[in-house]
Phi, psi and omega in degrees: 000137188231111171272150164220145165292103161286103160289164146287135184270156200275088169295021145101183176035033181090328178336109167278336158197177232195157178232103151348110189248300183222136159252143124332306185262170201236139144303150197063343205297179155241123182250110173312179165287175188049308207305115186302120202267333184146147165255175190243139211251145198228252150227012166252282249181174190242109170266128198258127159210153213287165074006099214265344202206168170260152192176146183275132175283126212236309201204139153236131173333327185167191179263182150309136196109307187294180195245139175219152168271143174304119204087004167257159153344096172267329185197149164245112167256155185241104220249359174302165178259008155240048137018294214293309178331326204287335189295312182344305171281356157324317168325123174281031199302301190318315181296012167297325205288356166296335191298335187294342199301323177313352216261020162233053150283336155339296192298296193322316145349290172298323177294009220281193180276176174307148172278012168278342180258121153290340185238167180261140194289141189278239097295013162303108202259354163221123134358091164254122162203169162316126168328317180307302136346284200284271167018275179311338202258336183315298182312327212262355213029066165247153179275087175299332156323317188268348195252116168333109139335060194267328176314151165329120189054025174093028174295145213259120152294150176310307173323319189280311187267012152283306155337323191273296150353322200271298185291336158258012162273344155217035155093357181267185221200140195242153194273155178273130182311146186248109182280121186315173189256139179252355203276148203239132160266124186244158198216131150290128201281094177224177192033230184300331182305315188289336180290262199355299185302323184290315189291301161338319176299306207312334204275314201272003187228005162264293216271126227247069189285159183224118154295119182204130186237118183225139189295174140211175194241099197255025192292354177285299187314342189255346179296340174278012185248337184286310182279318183319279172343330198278309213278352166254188186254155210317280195310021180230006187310163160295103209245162205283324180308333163294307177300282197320304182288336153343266188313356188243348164287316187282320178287347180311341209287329163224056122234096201263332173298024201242338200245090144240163159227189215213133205253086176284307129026268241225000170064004175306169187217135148245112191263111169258163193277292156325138159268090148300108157272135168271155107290126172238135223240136185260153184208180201282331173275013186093217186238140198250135139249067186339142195252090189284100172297129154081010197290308140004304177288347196267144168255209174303282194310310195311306206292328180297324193290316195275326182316306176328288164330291191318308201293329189259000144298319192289274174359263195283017159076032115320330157319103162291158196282003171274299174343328179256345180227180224105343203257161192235356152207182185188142224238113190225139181212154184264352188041224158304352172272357182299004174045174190297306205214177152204166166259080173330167131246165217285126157281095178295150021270030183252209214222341199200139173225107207253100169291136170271153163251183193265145159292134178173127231280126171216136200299126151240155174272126172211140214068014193090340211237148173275124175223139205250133195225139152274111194258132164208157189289146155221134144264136165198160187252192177179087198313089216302007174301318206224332182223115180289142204261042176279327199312295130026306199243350165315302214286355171295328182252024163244334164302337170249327156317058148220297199304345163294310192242090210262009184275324174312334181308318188268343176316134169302000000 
């Protein structure tokens, strides 16, 4: 017999071990060359890998969840050239012999009740009812275990036990009390949910946030969002996160200390020139953040256009491991769900995060006079370590100065 070892291969970007995420392959199987054996989760994305050889599958590394280091054991093949044979005890055949257990299906038969009693006992393991009660069934020999609750916590009522009586004197079948549920779903914390959860501790007990929350008054922004919206087709309209990422582009400009990330490492602050924007984004694996390279160059459509893409590359697990890393702020909403105010968390190594909030129209005084305007929130957060929160909350009220007179935006 001739083995060959598939290791883990070096997924790039310093990774040092990788979490199983899904196999493909079986013990037994006979697996070709090329053929994908399964991926690996990485703290971005999920990477598919290959089969180096043909070969019968002997041993895998472990179930989903587990952790292998770069360079252990991923799969064991067995590369002999009678591979296949081998496949042979893999065969469930042996796991057949449980099938006669239907052919004693009988004994339930035998066992059933009389046909005046229809029902069967419930999972009530203690009986609440009355003395008065407990009396009656006693005259009667009814099995109060069988007769359906309707009382507080299935407490057996006069009523419920004239009810059993009534049905089982004349052969009809009574509905059974609906027992609360005891079954517990346990779901293993894996793949992007378990990165999410690790990076989210790591993020609230390493970074020191400093929170600043300020209304605006967007009824300019959104009738320019409105009209701008008439002149295109439906799938290509302006949702309020493009403006938003505009103004937060221009203002970095002079607050630059805001577009950094923090080198922990290597103990460093890195100030970038580039705008990388996260978006941050929910999908069926949770919340991703997808990256717009380079956003400093884009204008409104470019910048609606590349979110768009990006977010529904997240949304259907298409979303590349560049796609996903980079970013050096970040822009995270709630949609219709935004609620009054939120607390971002920081996405590390950056320093700063602008929550959206919901929009929604309410009388203010303006001019002197009460008027009804639409108002929404920007949350955001900030790693009070590296951004003083005089910086902090300047540069928030220059994000809302632009997004009030949202024409100042397109200004050079």
């Amino acid at each position: 017999m001739s083995e060959y070892i598939f290791k883990l291969p070096d997924l790039g970007e310093g990774t040092v071990e990788s979490e199983i995420g899904e196999w493909f392959i079986k013990v037994g199987e006979l697996v070709e060359e090329e053929t994908v054996v399964g991926t690996m989760m990485t703290d971005k994305a999920a990477v598919e890998l290959s089969s180096p050889v043909t070969g019968v599958v002997k041993e895998l590394a472990g179930e989903p969840g587990d952790i292998i280091s770069v360079g252990g054991m991923l799969v064991v093949f067995d590369v002999s050239g009678d591979a296949p044979a081998a496949e042979a005890p893999a065969v469930p055949e042996p796991e057949a012999a449980p099938a006669p257990e239907p052919e004693a299906a009988p004994a339930p038969a035998e066992a059933a009740p009389p046909a005046e009693v229809p029902l069967a006992p419930t999972e009530r393991t203690r009986v609440m009812t009355s003395p008065a009660i407990r009396r009656r069934a006693k005259e009667a020999g009814v099995d109060l275990a069988l007769v359906p609750g309707t009382g507080p916590g299935g407490r057996i009522v006069r009523k419920d036990f004239d009810a059993y009586l009534k049905a089982r004197a004349t052969g009809t079948a009574i509905a059974t009390p609906r027992m609360p549920s005891t079954k517990v779903k346990e779901t293993k914390i894996i793949g992007v949910r378990r990165v999410i959860a690790e990076r989210m501790q790591a993020a609230k007990q390493e970074i020191p946030h400093f929170s600043y929350v300020e209304e605006l008054d967007i009824t300019e922004l959104e009738s320019l969002r409105q009209h701008l919206n008439s002149k295109k087709d439906k799938a290509d309209r302006l949702t309020i996160l493009p403006f938003l990422a505009l103004a937060l582009i221009r203002t970095l400009r002079d607050f630059p200390q805001c577009n950094v990330t923090h080198d922990k490492d290597r103990n460093l602050l890195l100030q970038h020139e580039a705008v990388h924007l996260g978006v941050a984004t929910q999908t069926p694996d949770g919340l991703k953040v997808p990256v717009v390279k380079h956003a400093e160059m884009m204008s409104l459509d470019g910048l609606a256009a590349e979110i768009k893409r990006l977010s529904e590359a997240a949304r259907n697990n298409k979303a590349t491991k560049s796609d996903l890393t980079g970013s050096t702020i970040t822009i995270t909403s709630l949609g219709k769900l935004g609620g009054i105010a939120s607390t971002p968390v920081i996405n590390s190594p950056e320093v700063g995060i602008i929550g959206v909030n919901r929009a929604v129209e309410r009388p203010v005084v303006l001019n002197g006079q009460v008027t009804v305007r639409l108002m929404m929130n920007l949350s955001s957060s900030f790693d009070h370590r590296f951004v003083d929160g005089y910086d902090a909350a300047a540069m928030i009220q220059r994000i809302k100065e632009l997004l009030e007179h949202p024409a100042t935006i397109f200004l050079p």
